[in-house]
C-alpha positions, -999 to +999 in steps of 0.1 A: +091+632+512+065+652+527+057+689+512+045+699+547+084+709+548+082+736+528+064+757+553+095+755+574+121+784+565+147+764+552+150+726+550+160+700+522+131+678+506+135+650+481+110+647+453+110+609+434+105+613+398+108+580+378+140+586+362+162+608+389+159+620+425+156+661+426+166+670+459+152+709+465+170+727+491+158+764+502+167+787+528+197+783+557+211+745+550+226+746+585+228+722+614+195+721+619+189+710+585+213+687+587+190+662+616+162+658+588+189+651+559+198+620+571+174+599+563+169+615+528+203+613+520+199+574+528+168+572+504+187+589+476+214+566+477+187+538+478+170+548+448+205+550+431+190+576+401+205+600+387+202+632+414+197+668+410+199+693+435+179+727+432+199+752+453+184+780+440+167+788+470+191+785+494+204+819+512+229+802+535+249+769+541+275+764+564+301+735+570+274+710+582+254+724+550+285+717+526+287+682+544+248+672+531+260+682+499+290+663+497+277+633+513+251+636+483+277+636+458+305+611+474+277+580+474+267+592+439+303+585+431+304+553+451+275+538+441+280+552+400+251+573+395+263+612+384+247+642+408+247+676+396+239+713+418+212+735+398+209+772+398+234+779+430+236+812+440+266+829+434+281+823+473+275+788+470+296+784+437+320+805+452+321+783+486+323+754+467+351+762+441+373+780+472+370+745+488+372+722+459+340+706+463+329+715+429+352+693+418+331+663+432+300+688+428+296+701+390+273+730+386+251+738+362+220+760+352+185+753+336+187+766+305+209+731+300+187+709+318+186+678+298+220+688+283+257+668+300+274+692+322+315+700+321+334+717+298+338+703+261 
């Protein structure tokens, strides 16, 4: 997707590596956000790769935020591929686990990058 996006103050961009999708999200994932995600959700799903999403640089999401995200995850789960939240700041796990998406959502952090996420 095009990097010119990340002069904007918050949007979502996807970046197509040859083995997953990394999806980087920064700033307010709000409606407005939400327009332009469309059509990258739609690509994701396409490429049907592994995904990643970076929300470490997000510094709000609201409910049409949360909907990206679960859209993200609910065709990973349909179409079998696993998608996984990176670095999420501490509201967004919270958000997440108060509404159970991070049960459709798992978290994890970069220190286990290459490493499966869930509990042992």
């Amino acid at each position: 997707m095009d990097d010119a996006a990340h002069d904007a103050g918050s949007g979502m961009t996807l970046h197509e590596e040859p083995e997953r999708s990394v999806v980087e999200a920064w700033g307010e994932i709000d409606l407005a956000v939400r327009h332009s995600a469309g059509p990258m959700c739609q690509v994701v799903a396409d490429r049907g790769l592994p995904v990643v999403i970076d929300a470490s640089r997000i510094t709000f999401i609201d409910s049409t935020g949360m909907s990206i995200l679960v859209r993200l995850a609910r065709d990973g789960e349909a179409r079998g591929y696993p998608v996984e939240l990176r670095n999420a700041p501490w509201m967004l796990k919270e958000l997440l686990t108060i509404t159970g998406v991070d049960q459709l959502l798992p978290f994890a952090d970069d220190e286990g990058e290459d490493a499966p996420t869930g509990s042992a």
